[in-house]
PDB file of the backbone (N, CA, C, O) and the ligand in Angstrom, with CONECT records:
HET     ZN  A 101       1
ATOM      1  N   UNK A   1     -43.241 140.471 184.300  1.00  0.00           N
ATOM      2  CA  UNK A   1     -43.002 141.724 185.036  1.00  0.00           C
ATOM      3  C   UNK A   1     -41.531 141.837 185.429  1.00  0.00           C
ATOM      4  O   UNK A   1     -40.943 140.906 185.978  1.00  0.00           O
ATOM      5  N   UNK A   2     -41.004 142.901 185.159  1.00  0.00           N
ATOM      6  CA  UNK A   2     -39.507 142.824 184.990  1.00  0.00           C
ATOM      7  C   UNK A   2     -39.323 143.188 186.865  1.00  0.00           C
ATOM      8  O   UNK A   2     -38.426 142.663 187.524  1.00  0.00           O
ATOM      9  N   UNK A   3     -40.470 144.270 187.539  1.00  0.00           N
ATOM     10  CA  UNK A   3     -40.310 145.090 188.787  1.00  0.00           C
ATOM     11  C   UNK A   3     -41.352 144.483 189.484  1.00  0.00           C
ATOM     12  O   UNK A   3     -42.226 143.896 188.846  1.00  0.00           O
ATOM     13  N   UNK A   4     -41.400 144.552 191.018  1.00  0.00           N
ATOM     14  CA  UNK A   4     -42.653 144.346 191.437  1.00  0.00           C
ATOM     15  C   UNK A   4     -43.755 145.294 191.599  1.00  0.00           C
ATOM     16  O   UNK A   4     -43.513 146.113 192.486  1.00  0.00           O
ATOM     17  N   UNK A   5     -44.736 145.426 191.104  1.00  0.00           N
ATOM     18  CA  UNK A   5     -45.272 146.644 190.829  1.00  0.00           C
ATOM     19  C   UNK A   5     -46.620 146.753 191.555  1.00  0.00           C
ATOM     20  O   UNK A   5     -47.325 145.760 191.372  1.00  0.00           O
ATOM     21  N   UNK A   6     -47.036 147.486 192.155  1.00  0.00           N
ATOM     22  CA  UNK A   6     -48.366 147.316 192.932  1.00  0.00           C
ATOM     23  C   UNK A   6     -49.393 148.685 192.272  1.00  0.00           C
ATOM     24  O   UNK A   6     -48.978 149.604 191.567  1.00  0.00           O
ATOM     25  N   UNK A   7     -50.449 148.525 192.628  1.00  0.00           N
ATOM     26  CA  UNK A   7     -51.758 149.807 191.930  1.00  0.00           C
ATOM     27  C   UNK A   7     -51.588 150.228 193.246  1.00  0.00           C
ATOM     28  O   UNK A   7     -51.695 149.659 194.332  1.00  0.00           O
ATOM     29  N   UNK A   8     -51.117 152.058 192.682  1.00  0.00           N
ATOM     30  CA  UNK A   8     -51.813 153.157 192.954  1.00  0.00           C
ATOM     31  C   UNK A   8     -52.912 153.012 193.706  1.00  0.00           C
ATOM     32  O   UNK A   8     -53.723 152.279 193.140  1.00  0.00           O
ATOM     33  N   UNK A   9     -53.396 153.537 195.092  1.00  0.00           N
ATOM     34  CA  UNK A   9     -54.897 153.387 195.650  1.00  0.00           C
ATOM     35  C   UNK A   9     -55.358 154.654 195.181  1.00  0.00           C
ATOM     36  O   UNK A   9     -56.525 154.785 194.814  1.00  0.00           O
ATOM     37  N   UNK A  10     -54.634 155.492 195.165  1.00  0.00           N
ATOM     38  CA  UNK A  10     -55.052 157.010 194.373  1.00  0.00           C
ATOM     39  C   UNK A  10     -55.597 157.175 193.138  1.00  0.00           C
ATOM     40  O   UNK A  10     -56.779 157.403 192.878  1.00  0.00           O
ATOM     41  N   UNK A  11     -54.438 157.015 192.188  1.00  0.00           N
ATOM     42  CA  UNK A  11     -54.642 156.888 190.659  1.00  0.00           C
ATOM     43  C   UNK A  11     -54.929 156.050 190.002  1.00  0.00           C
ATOM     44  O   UNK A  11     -55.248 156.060 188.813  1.00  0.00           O
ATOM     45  N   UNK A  12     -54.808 154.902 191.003  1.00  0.00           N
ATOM     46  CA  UNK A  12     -54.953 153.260 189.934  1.00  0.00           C
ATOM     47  C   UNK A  12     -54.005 152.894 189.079  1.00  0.00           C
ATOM     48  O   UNK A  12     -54.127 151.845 188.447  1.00  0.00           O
ATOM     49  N   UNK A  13     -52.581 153.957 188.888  1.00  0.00           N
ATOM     50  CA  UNK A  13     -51.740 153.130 188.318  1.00  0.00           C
ATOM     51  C   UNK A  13     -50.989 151.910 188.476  1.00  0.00           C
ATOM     52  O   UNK A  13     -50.633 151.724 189.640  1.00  0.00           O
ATOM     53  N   UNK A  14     -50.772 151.356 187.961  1.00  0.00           N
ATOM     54  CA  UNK A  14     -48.918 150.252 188.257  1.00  0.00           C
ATOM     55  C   UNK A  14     -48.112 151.211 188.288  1.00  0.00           C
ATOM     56  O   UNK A  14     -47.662 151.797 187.303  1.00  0.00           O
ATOM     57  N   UNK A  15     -47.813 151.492 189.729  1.00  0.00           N
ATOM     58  CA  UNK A  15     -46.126 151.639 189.684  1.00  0.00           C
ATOM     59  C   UNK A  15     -45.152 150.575 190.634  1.00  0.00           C
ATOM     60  O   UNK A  15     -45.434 149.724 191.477  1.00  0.00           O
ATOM     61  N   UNK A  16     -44.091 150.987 190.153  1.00  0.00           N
ATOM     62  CA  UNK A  16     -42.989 150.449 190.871  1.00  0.00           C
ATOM     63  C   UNK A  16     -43.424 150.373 192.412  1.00  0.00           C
ATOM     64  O   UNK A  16     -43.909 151.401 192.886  1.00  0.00           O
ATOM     65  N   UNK A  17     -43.280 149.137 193.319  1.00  0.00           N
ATOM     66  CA  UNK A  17     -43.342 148.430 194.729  1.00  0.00           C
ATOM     67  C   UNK A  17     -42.145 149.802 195.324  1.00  0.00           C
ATOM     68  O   UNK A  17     -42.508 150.711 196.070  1.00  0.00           O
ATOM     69  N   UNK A  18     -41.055 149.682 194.908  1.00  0.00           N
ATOM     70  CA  UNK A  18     -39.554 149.996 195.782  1.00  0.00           C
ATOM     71  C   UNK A  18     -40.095 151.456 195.973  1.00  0.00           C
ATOM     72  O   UNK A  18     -39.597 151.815 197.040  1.00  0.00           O
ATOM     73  N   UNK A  19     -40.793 152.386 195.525  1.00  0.00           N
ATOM     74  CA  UNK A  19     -41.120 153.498 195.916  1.00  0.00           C
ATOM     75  C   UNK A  19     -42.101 153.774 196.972  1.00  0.00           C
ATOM     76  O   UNK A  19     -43.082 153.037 197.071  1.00  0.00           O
ATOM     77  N   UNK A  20     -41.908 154.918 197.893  1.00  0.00           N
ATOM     78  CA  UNK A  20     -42.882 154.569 198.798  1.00  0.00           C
ATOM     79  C   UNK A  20     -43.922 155.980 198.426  1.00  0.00           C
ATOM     80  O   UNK A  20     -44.735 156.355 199.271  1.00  0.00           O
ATOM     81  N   UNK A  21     -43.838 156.433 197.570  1.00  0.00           N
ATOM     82  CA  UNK A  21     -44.498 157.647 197.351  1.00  0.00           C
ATOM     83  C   UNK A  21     -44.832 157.134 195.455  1.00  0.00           C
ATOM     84  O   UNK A  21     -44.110 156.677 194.568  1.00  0.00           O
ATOM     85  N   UNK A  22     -46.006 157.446 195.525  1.00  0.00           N
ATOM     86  CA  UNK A  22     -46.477 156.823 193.733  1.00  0.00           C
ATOM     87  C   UNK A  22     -45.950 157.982 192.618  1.00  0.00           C
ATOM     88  O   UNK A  22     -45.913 159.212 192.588  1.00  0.00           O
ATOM     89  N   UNK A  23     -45.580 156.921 191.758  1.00  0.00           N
ATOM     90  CA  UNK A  23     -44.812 158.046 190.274  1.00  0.00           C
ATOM     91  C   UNK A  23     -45.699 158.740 189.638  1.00  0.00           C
ATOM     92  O   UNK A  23     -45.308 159.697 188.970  1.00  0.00           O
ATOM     93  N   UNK A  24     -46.806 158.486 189.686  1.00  0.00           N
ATOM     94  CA  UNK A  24     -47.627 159.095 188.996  1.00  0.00           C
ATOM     95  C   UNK A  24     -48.726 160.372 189.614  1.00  0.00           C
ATOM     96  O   UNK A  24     -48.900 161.530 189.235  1.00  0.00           O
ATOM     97  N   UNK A  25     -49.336 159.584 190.702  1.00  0.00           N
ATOM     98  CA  UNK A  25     -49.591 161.266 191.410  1.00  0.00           C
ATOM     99  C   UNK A  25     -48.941 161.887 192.740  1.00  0.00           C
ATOM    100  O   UNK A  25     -49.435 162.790 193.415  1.00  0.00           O
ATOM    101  N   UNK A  26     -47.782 161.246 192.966  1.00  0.00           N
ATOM    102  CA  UNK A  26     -47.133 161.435 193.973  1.00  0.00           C
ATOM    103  C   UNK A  26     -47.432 161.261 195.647  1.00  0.00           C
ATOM    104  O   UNK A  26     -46.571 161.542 196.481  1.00  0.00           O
ATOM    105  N   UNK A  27     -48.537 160.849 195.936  1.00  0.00           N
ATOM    106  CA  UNK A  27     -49.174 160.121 197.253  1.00  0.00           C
ATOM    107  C   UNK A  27     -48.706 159.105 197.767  1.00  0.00           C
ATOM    108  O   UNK A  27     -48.245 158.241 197.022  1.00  0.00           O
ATOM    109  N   UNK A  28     -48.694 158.941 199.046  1.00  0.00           N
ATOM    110  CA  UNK A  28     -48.004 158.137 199.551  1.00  0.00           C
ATOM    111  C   UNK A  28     -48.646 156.386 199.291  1.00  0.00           C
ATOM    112  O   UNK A  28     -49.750 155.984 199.659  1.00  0.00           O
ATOM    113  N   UNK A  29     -47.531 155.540 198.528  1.00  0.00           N
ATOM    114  CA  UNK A  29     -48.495 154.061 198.508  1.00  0.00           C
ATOM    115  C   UNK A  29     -48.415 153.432 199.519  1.00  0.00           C
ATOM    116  O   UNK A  29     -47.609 153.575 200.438  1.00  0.00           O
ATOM    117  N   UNK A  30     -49.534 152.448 199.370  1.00  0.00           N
ATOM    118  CA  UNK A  30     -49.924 151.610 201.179  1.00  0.00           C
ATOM    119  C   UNK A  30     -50.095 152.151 202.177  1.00  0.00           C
ATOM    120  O   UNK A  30     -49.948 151.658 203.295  1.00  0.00           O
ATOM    121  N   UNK A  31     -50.484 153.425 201.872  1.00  0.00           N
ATOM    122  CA  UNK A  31     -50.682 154.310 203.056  1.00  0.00           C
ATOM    123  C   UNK A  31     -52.199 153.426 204.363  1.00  0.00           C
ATOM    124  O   UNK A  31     -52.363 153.717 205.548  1.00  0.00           O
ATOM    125  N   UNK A  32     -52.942 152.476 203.606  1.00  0.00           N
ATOM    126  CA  UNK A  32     -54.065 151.977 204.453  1.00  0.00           C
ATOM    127  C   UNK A  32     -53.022 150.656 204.977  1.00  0.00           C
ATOM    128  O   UNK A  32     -52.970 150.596 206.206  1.00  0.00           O
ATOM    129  N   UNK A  33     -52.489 149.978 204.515  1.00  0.00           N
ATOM    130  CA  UNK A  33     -51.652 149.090 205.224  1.00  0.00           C
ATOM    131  C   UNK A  33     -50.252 149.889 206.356  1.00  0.00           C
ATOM    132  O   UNK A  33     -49.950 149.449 207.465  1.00  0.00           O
ATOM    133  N   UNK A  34     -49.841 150.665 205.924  1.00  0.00           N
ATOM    134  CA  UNK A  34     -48.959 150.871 207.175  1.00  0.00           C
ATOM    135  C   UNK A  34     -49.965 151.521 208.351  1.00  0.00           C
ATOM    136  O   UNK A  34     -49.658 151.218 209.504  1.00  0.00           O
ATOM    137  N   UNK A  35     -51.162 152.404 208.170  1.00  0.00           N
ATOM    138  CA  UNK A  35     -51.871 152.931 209.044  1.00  0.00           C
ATOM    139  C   UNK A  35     -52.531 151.738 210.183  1.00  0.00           C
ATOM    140  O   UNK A  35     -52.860 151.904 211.357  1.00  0.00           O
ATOM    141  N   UNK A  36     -52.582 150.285 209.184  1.00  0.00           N
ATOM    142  CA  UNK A  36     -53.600 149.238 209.517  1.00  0.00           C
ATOM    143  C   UNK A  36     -52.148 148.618 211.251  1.00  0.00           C
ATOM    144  O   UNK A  36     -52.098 148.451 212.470  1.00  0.00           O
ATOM    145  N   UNK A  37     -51.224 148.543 209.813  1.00  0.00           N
ATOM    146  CA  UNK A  37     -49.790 148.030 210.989  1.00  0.00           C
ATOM    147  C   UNK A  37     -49.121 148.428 211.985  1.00  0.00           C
ATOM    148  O   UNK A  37     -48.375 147.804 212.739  1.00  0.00           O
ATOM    149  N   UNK A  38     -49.606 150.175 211.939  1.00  0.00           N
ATOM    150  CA  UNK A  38     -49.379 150.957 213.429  1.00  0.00           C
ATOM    151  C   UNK A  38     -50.127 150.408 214.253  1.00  0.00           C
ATOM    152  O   UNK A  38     -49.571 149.711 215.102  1.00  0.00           O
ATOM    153  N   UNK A  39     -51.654 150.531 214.290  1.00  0.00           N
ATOM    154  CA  UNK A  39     -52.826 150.130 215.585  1.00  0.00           C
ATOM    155  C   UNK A  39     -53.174 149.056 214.617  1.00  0.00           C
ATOM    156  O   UNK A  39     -53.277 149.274 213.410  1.00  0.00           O
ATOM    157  N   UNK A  40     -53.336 147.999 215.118  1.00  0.00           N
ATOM    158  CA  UNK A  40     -53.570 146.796 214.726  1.00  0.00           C
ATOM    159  C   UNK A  40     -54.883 146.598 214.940  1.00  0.00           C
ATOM    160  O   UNK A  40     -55.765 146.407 214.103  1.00  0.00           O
ATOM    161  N   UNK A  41     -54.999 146.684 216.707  1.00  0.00           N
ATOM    162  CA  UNK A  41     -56.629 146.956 217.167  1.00  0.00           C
ATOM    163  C   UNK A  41     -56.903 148.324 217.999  1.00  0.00           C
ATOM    164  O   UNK A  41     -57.127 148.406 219.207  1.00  0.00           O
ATOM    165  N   UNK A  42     -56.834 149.286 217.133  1.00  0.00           N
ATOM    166  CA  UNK A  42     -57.113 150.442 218.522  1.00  0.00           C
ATOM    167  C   UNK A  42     -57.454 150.649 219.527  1.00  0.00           C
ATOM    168  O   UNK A  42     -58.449 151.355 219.687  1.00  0.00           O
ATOM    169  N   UNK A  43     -56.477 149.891 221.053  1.00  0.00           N
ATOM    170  CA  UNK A  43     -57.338 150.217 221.999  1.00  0.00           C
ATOM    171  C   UNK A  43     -58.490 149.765 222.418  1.00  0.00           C
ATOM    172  O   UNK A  43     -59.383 150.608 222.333  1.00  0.00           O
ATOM    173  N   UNK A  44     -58.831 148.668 222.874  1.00  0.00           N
ATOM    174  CA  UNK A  44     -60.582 148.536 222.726  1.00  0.00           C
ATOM    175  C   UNK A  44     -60.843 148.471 224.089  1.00  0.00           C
ATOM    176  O   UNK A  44     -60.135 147.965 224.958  1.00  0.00           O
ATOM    177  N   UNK A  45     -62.178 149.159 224.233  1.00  0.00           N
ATOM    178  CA  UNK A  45     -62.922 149.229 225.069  1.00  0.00           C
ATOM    179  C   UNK A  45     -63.136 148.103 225.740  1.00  0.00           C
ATOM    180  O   UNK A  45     -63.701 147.218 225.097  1.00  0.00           O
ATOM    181  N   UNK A  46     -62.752 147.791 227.238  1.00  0.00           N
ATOM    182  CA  UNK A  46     -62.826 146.598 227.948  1.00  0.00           C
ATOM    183  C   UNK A  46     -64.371 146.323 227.981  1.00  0.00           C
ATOM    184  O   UNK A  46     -64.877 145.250 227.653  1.00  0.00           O
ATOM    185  N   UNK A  47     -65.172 147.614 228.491  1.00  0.00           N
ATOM    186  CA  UNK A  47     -66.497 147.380 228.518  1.00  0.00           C
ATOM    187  C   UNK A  47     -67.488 147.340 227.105  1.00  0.00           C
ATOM    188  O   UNK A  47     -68.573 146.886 227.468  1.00  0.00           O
ATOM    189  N   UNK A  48     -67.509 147.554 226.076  1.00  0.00           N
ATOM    190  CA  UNK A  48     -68.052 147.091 225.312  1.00  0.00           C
ATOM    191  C   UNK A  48     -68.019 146.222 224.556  1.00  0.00           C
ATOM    192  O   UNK A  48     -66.978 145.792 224.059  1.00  0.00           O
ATOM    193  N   UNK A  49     -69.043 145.841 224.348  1.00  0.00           N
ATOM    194  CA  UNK A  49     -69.273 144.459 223.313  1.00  0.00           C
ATOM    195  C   UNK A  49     -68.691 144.228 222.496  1.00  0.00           C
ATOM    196  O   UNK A  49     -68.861 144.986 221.541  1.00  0.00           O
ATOM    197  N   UNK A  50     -67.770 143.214 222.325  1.00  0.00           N
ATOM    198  CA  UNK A  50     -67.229 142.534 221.213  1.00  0.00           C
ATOM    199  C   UNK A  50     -68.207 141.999 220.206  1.00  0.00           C
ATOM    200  O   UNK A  50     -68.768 140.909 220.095  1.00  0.00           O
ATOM    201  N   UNK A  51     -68.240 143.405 219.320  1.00  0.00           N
ATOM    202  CA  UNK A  51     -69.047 142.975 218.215  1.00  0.00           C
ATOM    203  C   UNK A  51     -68.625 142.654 216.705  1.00  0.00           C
ATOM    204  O   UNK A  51     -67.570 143.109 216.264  1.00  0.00           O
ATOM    205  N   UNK A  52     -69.267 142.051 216.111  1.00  0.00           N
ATOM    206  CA  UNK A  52     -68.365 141.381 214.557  1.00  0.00           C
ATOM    207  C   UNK A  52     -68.413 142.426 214.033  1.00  0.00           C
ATOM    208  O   UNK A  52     -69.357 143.193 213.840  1.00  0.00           O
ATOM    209  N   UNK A  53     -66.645 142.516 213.616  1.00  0.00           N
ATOM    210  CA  UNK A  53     -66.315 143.755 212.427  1.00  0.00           C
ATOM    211  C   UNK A  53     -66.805 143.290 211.213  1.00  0.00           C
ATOM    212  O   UNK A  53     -66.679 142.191 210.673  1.00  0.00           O
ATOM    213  N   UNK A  54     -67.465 144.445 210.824  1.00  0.00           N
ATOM    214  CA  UNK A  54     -67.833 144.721 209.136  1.00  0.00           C
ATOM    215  C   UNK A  54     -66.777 145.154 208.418  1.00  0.00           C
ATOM    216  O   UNK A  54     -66.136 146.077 208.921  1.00  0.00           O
ATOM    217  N   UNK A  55     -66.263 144.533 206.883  1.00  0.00           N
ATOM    218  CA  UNK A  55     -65.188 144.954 206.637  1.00  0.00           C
ATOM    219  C   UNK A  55     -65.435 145.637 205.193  1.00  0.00           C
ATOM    220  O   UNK A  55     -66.358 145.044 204.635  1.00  0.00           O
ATOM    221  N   UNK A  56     -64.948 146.627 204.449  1.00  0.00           N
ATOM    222  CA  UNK A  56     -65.426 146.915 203.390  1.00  0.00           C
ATOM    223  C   UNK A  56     -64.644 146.212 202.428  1.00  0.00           C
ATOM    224  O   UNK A  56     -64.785 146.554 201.254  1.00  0.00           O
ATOM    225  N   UNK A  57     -63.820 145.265 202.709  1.00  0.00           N
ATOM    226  CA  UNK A  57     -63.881 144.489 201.697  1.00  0.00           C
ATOM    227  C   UNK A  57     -63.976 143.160 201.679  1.00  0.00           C
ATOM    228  O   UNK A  57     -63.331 142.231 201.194  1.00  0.00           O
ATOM    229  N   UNK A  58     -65.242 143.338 202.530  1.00  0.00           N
ATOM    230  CA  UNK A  58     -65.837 141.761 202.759  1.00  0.00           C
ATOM    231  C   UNK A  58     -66.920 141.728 201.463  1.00  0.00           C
ATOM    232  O   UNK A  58     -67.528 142.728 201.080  1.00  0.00           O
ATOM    233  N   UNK A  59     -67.047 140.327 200.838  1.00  0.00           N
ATOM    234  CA  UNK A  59     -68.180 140.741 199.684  1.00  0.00           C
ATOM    235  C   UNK A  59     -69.643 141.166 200.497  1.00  0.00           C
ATOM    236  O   UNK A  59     -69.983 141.027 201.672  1.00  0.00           O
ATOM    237  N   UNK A  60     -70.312 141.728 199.345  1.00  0.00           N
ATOM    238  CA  UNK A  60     -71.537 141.901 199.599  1.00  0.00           C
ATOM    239  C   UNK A  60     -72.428 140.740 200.617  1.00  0.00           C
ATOM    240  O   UNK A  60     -73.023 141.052 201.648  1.00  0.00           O
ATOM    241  N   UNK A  61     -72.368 139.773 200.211  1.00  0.00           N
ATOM    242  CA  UNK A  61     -73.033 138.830 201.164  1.00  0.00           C
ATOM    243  C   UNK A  61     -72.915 138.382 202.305  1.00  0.00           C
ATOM    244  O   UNK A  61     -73.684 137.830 203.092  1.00  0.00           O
ATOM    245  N   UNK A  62     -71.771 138.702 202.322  1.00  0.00           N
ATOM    246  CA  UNK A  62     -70.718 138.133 203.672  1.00  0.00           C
ATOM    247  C   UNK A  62     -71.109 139.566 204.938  1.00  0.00           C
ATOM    248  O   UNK A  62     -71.592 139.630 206.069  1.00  0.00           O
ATOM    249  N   UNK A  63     -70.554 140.550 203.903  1.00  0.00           N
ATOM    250  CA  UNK A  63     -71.566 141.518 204.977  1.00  0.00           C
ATOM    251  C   UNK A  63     -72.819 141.547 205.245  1.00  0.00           C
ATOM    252  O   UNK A  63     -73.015 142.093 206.330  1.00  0.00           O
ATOM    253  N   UNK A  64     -73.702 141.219 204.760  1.00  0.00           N
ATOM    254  CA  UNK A  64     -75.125 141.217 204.987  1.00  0.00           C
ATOM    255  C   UNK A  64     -75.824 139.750 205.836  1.00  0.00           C
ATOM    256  O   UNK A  64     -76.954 139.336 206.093  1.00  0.00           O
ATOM    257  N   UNK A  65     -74.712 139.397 206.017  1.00  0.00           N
ATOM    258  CA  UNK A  65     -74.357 138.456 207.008  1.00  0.00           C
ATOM    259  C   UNK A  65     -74.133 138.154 208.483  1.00  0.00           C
ATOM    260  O   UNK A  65     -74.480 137.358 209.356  1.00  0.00           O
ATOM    261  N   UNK A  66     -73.203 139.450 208.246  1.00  0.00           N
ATOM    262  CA  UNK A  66     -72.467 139.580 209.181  1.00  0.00           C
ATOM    263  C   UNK A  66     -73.073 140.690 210.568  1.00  0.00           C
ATOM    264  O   UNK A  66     -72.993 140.536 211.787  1.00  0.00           O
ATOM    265  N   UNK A  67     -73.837 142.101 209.519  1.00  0.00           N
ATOM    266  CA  UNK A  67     -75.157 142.730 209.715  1.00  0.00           C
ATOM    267  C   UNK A  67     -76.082 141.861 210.523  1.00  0.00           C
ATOM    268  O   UNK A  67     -76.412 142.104 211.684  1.00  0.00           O
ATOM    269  N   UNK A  68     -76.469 140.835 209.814  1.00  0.00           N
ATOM    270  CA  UNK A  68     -77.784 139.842 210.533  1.00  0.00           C
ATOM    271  C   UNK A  68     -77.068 139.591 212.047  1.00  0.00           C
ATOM    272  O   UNK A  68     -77.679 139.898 213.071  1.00  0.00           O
ATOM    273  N   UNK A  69     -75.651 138.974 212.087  1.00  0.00           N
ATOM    274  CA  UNK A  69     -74.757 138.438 213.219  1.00  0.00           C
ATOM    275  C   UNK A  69     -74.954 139.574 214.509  1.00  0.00           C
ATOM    276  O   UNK A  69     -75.351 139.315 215.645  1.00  0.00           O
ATOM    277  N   UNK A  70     -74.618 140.671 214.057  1.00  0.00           N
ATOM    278  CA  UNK A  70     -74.602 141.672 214.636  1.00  0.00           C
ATOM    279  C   UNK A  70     -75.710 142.137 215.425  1.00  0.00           C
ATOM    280  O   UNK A  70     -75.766 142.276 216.646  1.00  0.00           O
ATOM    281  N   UNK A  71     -76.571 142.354 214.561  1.00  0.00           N
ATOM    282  CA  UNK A  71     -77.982 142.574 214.990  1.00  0.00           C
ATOM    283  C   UNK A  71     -78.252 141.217 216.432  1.00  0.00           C
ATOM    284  O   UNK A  71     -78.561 141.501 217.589  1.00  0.00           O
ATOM    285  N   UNK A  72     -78.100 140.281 216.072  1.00  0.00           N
ATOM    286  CA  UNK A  72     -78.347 139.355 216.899  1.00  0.00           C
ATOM    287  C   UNK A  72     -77.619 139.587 218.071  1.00  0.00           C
ATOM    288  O   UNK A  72     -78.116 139.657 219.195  1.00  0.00           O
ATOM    289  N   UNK A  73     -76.431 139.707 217.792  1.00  0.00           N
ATOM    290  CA  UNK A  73     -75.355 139.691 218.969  1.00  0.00           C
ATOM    291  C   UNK A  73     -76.328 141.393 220.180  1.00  0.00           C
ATOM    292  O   UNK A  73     -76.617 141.408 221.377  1.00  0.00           O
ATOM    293  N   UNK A  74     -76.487 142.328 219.252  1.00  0.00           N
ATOM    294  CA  UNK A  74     -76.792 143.147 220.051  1.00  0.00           C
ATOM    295  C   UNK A  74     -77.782 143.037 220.688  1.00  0.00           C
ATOM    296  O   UNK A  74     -77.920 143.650 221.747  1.00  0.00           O
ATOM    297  N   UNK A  75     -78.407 142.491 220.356  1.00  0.00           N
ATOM    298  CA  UNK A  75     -80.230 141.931 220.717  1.00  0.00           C
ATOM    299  C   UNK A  75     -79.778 140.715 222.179  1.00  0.00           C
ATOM    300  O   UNK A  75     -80.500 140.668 223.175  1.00  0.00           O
ATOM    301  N   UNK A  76     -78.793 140.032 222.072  1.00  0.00           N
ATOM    302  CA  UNK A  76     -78.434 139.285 223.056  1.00  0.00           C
ATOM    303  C   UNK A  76     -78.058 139.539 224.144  1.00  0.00           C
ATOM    304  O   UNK A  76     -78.422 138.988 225.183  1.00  0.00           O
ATOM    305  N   UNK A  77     -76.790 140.956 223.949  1.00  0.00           N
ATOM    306  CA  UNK A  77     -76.279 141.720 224.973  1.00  0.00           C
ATOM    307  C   UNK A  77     -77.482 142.505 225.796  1.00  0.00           C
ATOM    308  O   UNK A  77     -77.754 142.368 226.988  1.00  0.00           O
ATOM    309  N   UNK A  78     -78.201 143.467 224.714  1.00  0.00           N
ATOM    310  CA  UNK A  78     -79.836 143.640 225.363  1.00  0.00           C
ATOM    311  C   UNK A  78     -80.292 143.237 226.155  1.00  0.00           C
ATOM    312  O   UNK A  78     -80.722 143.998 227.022  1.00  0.00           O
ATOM    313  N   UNK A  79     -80.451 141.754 226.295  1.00  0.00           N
ATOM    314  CA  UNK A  79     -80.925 140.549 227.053  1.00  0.00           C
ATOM    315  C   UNK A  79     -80.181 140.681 228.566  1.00  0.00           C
ATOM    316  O   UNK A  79     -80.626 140.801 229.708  1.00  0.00           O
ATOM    317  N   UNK A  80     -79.048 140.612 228.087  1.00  0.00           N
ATOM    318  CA  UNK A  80     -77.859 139.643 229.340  1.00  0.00           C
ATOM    319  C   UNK A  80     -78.119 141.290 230.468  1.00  0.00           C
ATOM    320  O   UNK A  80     -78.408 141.237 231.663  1.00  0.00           O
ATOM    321  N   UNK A  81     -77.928 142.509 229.719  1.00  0.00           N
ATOM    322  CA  UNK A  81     -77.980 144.034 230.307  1.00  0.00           C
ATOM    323  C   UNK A  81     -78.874 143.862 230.786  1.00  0.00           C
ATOM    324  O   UNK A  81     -78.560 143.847 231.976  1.00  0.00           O
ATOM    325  N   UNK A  82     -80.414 143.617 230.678  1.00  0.00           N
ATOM    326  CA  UNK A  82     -81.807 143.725 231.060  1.00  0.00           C
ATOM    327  C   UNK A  82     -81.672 142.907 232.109  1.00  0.00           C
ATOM    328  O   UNK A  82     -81.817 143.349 233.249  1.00  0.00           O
ATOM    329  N   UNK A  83     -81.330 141.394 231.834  1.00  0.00           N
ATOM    330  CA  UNK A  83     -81.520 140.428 233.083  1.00  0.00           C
ATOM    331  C   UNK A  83     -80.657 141.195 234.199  1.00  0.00           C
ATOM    332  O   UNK A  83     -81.129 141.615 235.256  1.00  0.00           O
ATOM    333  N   UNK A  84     -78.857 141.351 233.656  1.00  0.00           N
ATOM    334  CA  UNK A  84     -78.588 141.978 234.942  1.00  0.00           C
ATOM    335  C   UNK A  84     -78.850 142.959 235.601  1.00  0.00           C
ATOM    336  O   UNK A  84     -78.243 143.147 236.655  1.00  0.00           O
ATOM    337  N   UNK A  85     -79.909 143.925 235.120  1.00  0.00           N
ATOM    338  CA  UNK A  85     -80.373 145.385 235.732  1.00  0.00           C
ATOM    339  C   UNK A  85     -81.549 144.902 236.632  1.00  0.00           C
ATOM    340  O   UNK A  85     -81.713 145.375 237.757  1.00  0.00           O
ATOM    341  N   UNK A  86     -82.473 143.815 236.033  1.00  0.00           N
ATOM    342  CA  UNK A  86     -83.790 143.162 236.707  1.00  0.00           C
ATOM    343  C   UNK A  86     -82.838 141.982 238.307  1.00  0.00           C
ATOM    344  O   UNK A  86     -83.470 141.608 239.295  1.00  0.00           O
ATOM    345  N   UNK A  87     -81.703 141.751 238.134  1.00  0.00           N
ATOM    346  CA  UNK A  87     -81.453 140.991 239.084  1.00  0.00           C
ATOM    347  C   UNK A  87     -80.628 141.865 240.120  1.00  0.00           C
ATOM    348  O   UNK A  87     -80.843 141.707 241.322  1.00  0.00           O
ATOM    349  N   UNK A  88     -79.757 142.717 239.710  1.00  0.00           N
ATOM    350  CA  UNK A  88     -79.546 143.880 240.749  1.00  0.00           C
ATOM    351  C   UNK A  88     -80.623 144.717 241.539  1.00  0.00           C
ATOM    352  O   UNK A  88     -80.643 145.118 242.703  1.00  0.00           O
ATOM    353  N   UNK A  89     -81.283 144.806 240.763  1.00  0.00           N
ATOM    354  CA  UNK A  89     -83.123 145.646 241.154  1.00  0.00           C
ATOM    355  C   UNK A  89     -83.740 145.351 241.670  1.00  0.00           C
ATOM    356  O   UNK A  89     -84.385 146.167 242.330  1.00  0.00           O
ATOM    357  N   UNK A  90     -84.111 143.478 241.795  1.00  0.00           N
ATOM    358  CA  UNK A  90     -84.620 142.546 242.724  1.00  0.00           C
ATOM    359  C   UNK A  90     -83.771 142.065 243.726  1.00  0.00           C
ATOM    360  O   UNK A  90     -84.296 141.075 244.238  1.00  0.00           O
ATOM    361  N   UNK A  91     -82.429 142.394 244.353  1.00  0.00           N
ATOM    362  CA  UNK A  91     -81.811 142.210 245.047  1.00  0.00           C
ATOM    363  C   UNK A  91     -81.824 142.584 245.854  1.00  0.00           C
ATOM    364  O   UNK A  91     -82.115 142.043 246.921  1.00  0.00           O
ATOM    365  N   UNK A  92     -81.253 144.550 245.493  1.00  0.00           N
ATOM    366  CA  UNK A  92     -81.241 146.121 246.373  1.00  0.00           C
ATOM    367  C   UNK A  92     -82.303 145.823 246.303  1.00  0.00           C
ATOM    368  O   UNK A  92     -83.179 146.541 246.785  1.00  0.00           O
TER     369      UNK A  92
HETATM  370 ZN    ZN A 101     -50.858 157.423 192.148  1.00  0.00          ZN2+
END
């Protein structure tokens, strides 16, 4: 490779890295990586659950994995919410 050349997310071509707009259909390249490098983590909600990100380009299994994780995790928080609503309730 004489250039460093990256694929098009648009067209799927190889073009040239040094451009920031693609030769071929003219869209902006890496447009999901600089968007990713502005908000890194958008903001997150202090009060909700830190739950496992699903990624779409996690393989198939890994997500269906990760799904199961999830499910669990929410089923847990369920729990911890319920006990603390039943122990505030039996308190007041
Ligand atoms: Zn293109």
């Amino acid at each position: 490779m004489k250039n460093h050349q990256i694929k098009c997310e648009h067209c799927f071509e190889w073009v040239s890295a040094k451009y920031e707009t693609c030769e071929n259909c003219g869209k902006t390249l890496r447009a999901k990586e600089k968007s990713e490098a502005l908000n890194p983590n958008k903001k997150r909600d202090p009060l909700k659950p830190d739950l496992i990100q699903i990624y779409e380009h996690d393989k198939p299994i890994i997500q269906v994995g990760k799904h199961i994780l999830r499910t669990g995790q929410i089923i847990l928080y369920a729990i911890i919410g319920f006990l603390v609503w039943i122990t505030t309730w039996a308190v007041g």
